[in-house]
N, CA, C and O of each residue as an XYZ file, in Angstrom:
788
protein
N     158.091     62.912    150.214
C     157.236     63.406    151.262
C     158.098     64.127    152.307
O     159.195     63.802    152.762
N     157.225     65.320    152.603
C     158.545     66.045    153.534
C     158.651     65.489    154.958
O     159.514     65.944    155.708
N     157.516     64.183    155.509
C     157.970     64.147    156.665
C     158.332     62.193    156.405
O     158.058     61.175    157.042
N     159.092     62.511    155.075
C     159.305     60.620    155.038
C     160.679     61.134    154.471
O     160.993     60.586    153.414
N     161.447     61.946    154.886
C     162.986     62.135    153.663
C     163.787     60.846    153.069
O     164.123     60.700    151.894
N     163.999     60.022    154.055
C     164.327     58.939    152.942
C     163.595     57.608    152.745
O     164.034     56.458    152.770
N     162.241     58.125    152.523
C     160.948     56.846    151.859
C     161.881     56.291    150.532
O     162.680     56.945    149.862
N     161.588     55.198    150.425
C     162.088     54.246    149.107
C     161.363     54.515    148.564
O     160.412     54.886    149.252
N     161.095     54.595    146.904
C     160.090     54.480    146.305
C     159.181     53.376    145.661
O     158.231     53.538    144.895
N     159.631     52.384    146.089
C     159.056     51.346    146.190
C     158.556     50.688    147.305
O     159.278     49.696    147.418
N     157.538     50.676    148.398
C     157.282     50.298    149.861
C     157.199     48.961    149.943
O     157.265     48.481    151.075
N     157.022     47.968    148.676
C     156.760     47.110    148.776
C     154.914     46.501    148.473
O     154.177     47.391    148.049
N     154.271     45.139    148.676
C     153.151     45.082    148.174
C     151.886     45.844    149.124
O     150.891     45.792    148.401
N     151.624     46.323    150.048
C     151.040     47.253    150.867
C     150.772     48.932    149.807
O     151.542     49.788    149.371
N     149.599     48.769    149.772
C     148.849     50.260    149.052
C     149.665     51.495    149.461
O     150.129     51.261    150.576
N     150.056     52.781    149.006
C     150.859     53.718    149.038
C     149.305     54.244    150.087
O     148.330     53.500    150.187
N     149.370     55.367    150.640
C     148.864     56.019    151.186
C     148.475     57.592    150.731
O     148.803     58.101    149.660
N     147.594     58.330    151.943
C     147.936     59.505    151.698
C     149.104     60.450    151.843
O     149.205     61.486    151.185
N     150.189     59.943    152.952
C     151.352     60.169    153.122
C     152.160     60.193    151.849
O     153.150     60.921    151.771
N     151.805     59.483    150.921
C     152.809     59.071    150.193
C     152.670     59.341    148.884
O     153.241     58.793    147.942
N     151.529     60.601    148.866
C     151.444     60.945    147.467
C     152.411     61.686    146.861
O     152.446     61.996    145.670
N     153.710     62.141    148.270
C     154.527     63.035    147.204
C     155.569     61.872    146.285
O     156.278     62.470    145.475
N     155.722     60.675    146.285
C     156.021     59.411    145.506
C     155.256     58.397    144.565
O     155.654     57.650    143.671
N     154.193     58.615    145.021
C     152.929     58.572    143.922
C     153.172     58.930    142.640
O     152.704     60.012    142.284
N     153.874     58.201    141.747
C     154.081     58.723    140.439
C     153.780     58.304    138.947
O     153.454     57.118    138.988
N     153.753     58.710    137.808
C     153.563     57.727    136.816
C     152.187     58.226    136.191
O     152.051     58.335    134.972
N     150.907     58.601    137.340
C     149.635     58.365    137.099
C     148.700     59.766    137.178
O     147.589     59.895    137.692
N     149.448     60.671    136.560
C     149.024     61.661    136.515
C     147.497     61.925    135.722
O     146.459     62.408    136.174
N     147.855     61.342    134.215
C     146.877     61.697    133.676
C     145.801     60.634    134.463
O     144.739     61.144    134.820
N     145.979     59.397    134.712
C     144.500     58.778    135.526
C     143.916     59.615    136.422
O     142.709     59.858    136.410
N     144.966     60.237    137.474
C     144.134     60.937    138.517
C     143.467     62.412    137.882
O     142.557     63.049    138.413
N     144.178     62.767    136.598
C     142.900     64.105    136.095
C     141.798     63.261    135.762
O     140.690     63.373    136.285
N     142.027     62.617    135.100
C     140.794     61.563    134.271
C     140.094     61.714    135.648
O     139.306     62.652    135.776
N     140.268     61.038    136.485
C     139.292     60.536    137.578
C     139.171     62.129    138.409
O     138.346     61.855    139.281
N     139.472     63.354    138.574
C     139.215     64.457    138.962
C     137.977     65.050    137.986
O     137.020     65.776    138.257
N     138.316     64.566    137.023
C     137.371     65.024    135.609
C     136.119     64.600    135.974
O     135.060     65.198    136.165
N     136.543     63.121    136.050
C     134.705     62.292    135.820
C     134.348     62.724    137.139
O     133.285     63.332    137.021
N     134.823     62.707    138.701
C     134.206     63.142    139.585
C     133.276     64.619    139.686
O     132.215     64.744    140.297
N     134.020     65.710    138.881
C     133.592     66.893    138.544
C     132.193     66.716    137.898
O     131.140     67.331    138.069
N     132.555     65.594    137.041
C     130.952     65.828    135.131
C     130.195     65.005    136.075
O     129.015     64.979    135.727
N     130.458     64.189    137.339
C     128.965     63.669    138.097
C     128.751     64.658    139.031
O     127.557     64.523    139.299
N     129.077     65.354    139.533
C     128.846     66.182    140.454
C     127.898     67.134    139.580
O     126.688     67.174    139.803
N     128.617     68.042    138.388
C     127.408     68.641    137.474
C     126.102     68.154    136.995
O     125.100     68.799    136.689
N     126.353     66.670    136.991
C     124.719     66.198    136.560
C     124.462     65.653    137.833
O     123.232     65.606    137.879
N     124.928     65.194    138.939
C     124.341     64.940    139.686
C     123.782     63.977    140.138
O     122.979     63.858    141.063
N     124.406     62.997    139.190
C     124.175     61.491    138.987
C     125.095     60.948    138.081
O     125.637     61.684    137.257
N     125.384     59.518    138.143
C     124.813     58.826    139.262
C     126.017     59.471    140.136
O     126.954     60.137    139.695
N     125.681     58.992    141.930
C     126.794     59.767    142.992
C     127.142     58.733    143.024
O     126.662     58.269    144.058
N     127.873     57.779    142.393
C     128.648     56.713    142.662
C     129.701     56.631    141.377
O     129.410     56.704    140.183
N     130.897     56.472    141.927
C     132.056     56.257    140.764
C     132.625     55.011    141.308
O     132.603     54.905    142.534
N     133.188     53.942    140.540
C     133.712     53.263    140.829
C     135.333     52.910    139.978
O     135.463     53.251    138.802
N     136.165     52.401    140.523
C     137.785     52.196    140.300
C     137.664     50.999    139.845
O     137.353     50.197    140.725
N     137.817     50.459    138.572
C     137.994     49.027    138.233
C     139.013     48.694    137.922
O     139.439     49.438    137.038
N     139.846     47.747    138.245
C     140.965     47.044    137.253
C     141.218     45.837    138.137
O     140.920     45.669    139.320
N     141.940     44.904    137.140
C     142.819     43.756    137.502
C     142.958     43.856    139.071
O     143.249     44.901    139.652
N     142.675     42.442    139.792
C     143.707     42.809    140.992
C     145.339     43.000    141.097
O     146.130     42.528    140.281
N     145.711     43.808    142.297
C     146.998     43.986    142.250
C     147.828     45.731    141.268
O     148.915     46.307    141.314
N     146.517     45.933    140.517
C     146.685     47.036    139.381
C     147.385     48.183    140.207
O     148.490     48.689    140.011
N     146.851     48.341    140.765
C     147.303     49.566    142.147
C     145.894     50.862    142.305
O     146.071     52.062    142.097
N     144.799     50.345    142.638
C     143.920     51.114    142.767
C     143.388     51.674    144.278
O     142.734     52.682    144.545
N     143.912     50.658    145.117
C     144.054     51.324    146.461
C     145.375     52.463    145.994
O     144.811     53.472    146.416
N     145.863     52.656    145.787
C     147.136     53.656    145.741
C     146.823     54.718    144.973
O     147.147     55.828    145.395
N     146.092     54.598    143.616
C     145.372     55.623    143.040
C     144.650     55.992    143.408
O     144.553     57.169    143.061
N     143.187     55.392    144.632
C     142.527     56.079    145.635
C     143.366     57.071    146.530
O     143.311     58.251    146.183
N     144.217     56.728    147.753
C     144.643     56.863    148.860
C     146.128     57.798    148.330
O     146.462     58.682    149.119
N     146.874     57.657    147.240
C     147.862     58.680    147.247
C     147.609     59.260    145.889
O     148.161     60.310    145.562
N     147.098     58.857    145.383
C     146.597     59.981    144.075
C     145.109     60.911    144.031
O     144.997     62.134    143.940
N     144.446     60.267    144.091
C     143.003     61.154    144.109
C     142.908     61.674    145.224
O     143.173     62.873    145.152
N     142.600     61.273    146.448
C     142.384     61.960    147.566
C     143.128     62.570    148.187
O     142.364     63.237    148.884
N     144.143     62.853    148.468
C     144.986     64.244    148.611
C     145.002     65.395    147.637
O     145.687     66.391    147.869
N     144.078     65.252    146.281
C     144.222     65.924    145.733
C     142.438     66.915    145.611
O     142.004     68.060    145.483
N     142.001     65.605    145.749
C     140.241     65.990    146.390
C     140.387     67.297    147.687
O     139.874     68.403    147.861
N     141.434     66.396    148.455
C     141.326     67.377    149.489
C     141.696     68.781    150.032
O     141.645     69.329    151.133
N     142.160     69.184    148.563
C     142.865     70.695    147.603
C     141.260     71.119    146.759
O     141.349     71.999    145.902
N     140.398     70.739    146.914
C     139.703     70.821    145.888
C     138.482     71.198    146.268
O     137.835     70.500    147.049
N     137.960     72.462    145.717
C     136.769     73.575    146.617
C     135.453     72.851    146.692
O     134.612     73.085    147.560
N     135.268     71.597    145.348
C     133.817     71.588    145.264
C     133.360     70.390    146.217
O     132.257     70.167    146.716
N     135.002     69.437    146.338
C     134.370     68.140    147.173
C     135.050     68.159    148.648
O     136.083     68.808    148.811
N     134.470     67.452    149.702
C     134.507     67.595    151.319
C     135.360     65.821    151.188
O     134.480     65.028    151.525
N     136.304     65.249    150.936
C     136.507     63.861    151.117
C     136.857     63.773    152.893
O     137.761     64.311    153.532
N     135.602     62.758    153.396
C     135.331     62.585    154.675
C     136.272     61.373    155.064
O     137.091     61.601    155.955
N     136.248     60.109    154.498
C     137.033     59.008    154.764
C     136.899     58.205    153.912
O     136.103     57.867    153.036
N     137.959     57.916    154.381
C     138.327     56.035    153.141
C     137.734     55.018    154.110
O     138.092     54.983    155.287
N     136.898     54.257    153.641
C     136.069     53.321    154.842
C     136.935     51.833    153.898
O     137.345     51.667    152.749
N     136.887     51.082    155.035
C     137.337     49.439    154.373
C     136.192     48.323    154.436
O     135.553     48.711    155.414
N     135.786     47.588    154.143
C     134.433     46.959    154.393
C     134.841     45.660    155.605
O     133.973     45.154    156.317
N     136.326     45.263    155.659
C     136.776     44.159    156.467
C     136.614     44.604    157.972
O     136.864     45.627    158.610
N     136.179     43.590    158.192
C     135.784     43.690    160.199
C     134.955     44.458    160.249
O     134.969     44.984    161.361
N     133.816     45.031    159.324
C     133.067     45.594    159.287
C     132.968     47.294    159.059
O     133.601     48.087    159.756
N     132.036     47.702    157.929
C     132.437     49.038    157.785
C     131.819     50.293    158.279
O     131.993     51.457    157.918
N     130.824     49.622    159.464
C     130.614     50.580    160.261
C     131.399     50.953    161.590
O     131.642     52.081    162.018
N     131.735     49.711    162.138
C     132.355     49.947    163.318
C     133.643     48.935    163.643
O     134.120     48.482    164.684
N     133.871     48.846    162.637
C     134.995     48.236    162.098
C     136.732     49.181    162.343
O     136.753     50.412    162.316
N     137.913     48.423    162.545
C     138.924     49.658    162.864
C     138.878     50.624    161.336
O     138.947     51.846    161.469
N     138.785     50.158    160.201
C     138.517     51.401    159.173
C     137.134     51.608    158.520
O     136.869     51.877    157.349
N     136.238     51.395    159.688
C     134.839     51.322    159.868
C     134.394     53.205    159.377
O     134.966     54.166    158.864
N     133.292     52.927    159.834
C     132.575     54.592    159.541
C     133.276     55.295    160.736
O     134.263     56.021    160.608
N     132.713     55.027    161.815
C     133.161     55.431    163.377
C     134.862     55.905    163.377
O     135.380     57.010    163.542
N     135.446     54.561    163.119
C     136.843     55.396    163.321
C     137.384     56.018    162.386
O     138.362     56.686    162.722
N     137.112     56.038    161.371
C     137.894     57.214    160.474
C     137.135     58.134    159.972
O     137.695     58.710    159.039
N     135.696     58.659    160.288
C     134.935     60.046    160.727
C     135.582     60.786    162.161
O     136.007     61.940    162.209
N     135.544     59.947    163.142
C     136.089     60.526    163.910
C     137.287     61.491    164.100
O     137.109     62.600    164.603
N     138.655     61.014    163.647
C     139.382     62.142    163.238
C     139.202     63.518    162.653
O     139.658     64.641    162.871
N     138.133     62.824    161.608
C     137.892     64.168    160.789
C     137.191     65.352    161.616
O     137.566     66.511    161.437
N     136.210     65.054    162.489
C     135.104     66.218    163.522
C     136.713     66.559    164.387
O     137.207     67.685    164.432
N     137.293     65.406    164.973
C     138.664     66.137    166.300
C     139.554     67.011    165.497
O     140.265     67.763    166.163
N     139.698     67.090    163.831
C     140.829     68.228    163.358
C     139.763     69.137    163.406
O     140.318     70.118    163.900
N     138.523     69.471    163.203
C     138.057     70.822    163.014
C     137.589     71.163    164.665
O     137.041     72.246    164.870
N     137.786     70.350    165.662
C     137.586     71.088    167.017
C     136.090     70.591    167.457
O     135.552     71.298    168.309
N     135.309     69.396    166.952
C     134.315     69.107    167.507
C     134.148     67.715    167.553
O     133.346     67.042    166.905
N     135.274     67.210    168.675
C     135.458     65.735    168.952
C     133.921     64.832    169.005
O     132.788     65.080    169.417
N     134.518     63.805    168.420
C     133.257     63.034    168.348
C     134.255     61.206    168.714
O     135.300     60.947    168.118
N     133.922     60.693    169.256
C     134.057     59.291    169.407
C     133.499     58.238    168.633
O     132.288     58.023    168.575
N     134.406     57.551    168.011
C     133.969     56.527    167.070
C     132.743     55.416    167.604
O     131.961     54.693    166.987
N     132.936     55.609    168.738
C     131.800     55.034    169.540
C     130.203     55.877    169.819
O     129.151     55.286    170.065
N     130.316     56.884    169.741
C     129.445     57.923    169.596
C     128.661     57.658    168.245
O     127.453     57.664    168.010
N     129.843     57.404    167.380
C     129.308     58.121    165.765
C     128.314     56.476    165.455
O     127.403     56.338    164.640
N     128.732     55.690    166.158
C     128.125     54.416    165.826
C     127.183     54.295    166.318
O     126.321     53.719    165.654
N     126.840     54.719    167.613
C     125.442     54.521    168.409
C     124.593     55.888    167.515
O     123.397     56.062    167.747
N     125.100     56.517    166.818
C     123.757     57.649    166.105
C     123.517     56.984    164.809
O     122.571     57.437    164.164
N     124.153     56.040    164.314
C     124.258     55.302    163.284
C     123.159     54.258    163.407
O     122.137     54.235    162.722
N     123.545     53.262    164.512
C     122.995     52.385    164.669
C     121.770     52.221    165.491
O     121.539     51.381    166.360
N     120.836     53.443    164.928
C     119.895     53.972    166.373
C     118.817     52.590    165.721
O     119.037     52.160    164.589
N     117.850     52.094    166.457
C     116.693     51.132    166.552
C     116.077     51.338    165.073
O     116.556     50.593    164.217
N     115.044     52.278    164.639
C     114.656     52.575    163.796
C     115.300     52.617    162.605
O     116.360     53.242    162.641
N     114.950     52.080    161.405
C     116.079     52.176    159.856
C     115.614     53.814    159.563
O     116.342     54.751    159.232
N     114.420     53.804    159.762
C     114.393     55.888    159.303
C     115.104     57.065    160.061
O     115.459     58.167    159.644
N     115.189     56.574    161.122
C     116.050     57.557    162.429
C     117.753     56.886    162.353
O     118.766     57.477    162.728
N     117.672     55.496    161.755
C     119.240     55.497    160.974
C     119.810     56.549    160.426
O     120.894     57.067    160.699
N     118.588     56.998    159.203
C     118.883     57.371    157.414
C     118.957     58.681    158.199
O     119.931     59.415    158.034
N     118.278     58.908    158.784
C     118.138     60.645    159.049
C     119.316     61.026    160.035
O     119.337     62.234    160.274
N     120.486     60.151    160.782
C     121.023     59.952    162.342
C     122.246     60.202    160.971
O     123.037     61.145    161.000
N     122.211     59.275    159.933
C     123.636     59.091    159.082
C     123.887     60.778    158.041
O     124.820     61.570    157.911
N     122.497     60.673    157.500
C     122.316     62.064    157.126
C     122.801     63.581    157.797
O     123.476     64.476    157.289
N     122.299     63.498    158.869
C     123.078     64.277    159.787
C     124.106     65.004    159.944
O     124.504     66.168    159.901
N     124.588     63.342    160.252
C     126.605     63.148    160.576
C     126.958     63.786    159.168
O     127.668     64.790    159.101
N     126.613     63.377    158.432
C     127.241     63.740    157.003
C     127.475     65.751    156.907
O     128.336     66.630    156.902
N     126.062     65.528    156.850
C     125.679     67.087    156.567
C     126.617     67.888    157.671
O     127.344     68.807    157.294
N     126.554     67.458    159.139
C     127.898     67.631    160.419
C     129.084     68.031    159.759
O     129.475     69.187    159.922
N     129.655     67.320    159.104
C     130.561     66.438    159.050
C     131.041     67.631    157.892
O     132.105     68.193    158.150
N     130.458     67.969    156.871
C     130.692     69.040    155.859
C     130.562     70.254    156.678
O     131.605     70.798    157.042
N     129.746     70.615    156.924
C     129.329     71.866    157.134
C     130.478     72.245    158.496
O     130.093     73.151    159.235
N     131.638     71.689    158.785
C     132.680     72.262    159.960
C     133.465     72.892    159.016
O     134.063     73.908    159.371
N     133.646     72.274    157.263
C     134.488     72.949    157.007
C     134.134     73.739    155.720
O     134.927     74.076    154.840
N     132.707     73.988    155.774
C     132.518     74.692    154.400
C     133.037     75.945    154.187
O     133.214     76.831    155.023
N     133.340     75.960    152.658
C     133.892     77.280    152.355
C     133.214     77.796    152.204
O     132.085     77.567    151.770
N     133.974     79.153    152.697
C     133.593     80.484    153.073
C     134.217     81.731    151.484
O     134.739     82.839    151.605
N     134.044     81.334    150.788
C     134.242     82.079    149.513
C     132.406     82.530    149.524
O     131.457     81.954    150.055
N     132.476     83.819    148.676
C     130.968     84.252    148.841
C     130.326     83.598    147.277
O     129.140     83.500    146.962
N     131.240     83.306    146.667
C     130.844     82.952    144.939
C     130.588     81.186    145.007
O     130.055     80.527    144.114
N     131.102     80.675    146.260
C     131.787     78.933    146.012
C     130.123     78.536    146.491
O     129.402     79.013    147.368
N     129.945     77.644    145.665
C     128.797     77.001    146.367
C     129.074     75.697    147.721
O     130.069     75.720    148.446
N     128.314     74.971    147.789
C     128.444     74.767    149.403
C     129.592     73.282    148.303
O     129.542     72.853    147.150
N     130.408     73.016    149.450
C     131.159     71.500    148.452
C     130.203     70.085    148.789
O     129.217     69.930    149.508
N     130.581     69.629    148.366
C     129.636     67.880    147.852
C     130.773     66.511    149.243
O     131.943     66.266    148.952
N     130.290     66.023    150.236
C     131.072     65.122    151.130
C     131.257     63.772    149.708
O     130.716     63.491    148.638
N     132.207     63.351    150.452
C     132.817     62.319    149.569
C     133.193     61.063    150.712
O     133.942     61.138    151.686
N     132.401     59.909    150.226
C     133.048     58.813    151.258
C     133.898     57.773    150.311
O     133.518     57.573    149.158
N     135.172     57.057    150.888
C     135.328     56.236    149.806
C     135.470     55.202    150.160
O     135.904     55.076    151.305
N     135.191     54.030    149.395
C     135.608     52.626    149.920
C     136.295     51.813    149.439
O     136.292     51.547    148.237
N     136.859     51.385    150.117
C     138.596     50.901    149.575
C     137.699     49.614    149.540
O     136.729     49.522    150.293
N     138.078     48.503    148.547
C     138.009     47.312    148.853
C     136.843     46.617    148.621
O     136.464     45.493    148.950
N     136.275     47.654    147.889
C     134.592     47.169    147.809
C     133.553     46.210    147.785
O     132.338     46.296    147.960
N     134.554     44.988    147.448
C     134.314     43.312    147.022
C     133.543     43.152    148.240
O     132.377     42.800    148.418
N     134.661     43.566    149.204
C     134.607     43.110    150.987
C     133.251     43.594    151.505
O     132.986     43.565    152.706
N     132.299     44.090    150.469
C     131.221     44.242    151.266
C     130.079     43.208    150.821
O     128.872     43.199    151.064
N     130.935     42.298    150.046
C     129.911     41.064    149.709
C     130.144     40.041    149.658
O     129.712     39.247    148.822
N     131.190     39.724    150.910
C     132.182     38.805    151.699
C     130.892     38.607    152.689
O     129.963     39.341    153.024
N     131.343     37.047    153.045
C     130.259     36.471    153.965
C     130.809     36.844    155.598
O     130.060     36.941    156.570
N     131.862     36.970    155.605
C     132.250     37.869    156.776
C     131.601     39.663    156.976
O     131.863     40.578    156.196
N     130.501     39.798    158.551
C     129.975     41.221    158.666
C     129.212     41.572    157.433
O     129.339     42.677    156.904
N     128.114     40.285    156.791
C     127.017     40.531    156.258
C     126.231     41.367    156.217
O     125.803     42.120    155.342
N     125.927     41.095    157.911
C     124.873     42.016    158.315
C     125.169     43.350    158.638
O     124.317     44.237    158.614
N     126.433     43.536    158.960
C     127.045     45.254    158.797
C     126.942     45.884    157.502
O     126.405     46.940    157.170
N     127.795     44.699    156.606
C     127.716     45.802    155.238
C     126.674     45.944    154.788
O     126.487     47.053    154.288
N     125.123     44.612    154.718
C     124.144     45.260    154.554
C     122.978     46.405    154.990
O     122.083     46.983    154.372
N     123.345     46.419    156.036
C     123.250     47.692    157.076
C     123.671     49.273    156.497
O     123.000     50.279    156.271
N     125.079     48.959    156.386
C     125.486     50.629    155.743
C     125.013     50.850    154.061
O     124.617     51.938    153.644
N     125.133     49.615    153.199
C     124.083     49.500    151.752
C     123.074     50.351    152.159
O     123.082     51.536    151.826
N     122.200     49.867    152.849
C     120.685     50.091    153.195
C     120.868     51.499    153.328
O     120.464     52.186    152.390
N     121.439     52.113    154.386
C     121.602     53.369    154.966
C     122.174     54.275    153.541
O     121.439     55.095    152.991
N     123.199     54.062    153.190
C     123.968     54.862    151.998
C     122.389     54.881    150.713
O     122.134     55.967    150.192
N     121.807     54.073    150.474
C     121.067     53.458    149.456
C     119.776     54.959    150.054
O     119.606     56.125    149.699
N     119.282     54.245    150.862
C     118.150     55.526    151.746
C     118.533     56.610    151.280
O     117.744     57.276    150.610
N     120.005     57.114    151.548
C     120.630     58.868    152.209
C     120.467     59.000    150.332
O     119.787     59.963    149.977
N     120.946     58.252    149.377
C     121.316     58.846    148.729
C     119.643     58.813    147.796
O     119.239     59.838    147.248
N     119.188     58.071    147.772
C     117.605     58.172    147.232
C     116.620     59.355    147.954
O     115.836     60.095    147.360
N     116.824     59.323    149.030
C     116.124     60.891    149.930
C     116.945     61.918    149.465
O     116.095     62.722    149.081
N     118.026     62.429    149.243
C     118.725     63.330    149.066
C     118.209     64.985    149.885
O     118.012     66.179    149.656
N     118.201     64.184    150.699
C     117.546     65.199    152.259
C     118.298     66.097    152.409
O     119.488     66.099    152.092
N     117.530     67.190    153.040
C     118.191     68.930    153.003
C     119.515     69.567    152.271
O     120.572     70.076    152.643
N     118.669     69.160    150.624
C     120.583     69.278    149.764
C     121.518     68.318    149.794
O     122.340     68.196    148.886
N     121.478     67.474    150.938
C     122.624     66.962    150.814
C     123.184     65.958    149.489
O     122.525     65.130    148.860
N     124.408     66.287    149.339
C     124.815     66.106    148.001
C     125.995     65.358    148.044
O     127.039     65.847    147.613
N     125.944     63.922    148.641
C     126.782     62.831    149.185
C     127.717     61.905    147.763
O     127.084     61.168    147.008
N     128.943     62.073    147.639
C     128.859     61.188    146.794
C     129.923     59.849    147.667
O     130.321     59.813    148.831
N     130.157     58.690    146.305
C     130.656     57.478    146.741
C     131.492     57.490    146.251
O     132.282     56.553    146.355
């Protein structure tokens, strides 16, 4: 990595990152495989959910976070918005919805507060939720859609590290909250939007 010159290549038991995909090695053909299958659901259009299985310990946070998604984020057809964690909650949680959307609106120049993004989230109504989350999303793409005249519009991508953790008795009622909401957005599939997981 050019701003890690002498990273070890081994960090130890802690997930490699996006930083750290230029050491990310070994797993080339998985991450086409998994560029592939993300592509053949995007063409049919279903289902918008992929999931990473293996053994614990396998290294699939690391094949998320330094293999696929730095490479998603080279990649015309998909928008990857954030890696969400389900622990301490994954809406407003520190790797909640709120704080790691937020970065993404302050690099394209239309700051938003993780505290902001949660109160449009968490509005009273579950339909003014679906439509408040919908939104953000559709927001959330459309700062950086390409501008090629041939490219069609790209597909947002959320990911979730850790997925178990959303059916941990710890922030129940959060993760069933963002279920509900993700479950809604993606069954309405409101104004195009073309969300995957």
């Amino acid at each position: 990595a050019k701003d890690k010159p002498n990273v070890e290549p081994y960090p130890g038991l802690s997930a490699l990152g996006d930083g750290d995909a230029g050491i990310f090695f070994g797993r080339d053909g998985d991450i086409m495989s998994g560029l592939a299958k993300l592509q053949l659901v995007r063409r049919r259009g279903s289902p918008r959910l992929l999931v990473i299985e293996a053994a614990s310990g396998a290294g699939k946070s690391s094949y998320l976070r330094a293999g696929l998604w730095p490479r998603l984020k080279r990649n015309r057809d998909f928008v990857p918005l954030a890696i969400l964690r389900p622990a301490q909650g994954i809406l407003t949680g520190p790797d909640g919805l709120g704080f790691q959307l937020a970065p993404w609106f302050s690099r394209y120049g239309r700051p938003k507060t993780p505290g902001a993004i949660n109160a449009a989230v968490g509005g009273a109504g579950e339909a003014s939720s679906t439509e408040a989350f919908g939104a953000l999303i559709a927001e959330a793409t459309a700062v950086c859609a390409a501008t090629a005249p041939d490219a069609g519009p790209p597909a947002p991508l959320i990911a979730i590290d850790q997925g178990e953790e959303l059916f941990a008795t710890e922030d129940v009622q959060e993760s069933a909250r963002f279920l509900q909401l993700l479950a809604d957005l993606l069954k309405l599939g409101s104004d195009g939007l073309d969300l995957y997981v």
